[in-house]
N, C-alpha and C positions, 0 to 999 in steps of 0.2 A: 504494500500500500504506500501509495506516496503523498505527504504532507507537505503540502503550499504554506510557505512561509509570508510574512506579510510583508510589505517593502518595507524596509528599513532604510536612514540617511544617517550617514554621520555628522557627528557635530559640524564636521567642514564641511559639509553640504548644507547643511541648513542653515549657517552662517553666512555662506553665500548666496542662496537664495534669499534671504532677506538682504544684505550689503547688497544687492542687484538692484529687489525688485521695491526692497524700503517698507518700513511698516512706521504708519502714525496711530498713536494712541490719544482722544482729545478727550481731555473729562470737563466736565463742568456742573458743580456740585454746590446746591445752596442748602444752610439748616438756618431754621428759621424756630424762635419757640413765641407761642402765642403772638402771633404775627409781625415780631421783630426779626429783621435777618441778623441774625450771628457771625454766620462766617459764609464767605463763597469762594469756591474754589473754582478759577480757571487754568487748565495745563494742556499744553502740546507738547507731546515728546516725539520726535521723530529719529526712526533708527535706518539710518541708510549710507551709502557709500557717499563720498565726496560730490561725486560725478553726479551722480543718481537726485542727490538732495539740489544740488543748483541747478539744472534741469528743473526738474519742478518747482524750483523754486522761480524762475523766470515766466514757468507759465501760471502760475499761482498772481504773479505780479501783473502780467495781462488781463485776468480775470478780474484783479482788484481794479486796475485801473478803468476800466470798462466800466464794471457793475460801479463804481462812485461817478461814472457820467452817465450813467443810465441808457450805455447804449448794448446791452448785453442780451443777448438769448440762449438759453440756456439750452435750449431744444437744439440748437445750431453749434453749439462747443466740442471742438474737436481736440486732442492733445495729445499730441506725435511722441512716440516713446520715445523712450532714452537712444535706442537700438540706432533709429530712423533718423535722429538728427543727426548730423558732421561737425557742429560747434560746439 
């Protein structure tokens, strides 16, 4: 009988698909006790490559720039991967 193993990745592969492909975590978190806010918590952590992060961070800058003129569709946003750009 033979037994299928389930894929497995090593650290260095999972490493590297994240450093590639980036992972953000964005929290944002209020406590509030009988209707006073206490405390709130905004965080962005972003985990990515050098490369990977300023890429999207250029087109992150297009979008802001855009949506604060209000000339933006969101239905129409397209954004070229890291792979497809040369800059």
């Amino acid at each position: 009988m033979v037994q299928a193993e389930p894929n497995s990745s090593s650290l260095a592969d999972v490493l590297d698909r994240i450093l590639d492909k980036g992972v953000v975590i964005d929290v944002w978190a209020r406590i509030s006790v009988v209707g006073i806010e206490v405390l709130t918590v905004e965080a962005r952590v972003v985990v990515a490559s050098v490369d990977t992060f300023l890429h999207y961070a250029k087109e992150m800058a297009k979008l802001e720039r855009a949506s604060s003129e209000d000339e933006i569709d969101f239905e129409q946003v397209e954004v070229a991967s890291p792979e497809a750009s040369t800059s």
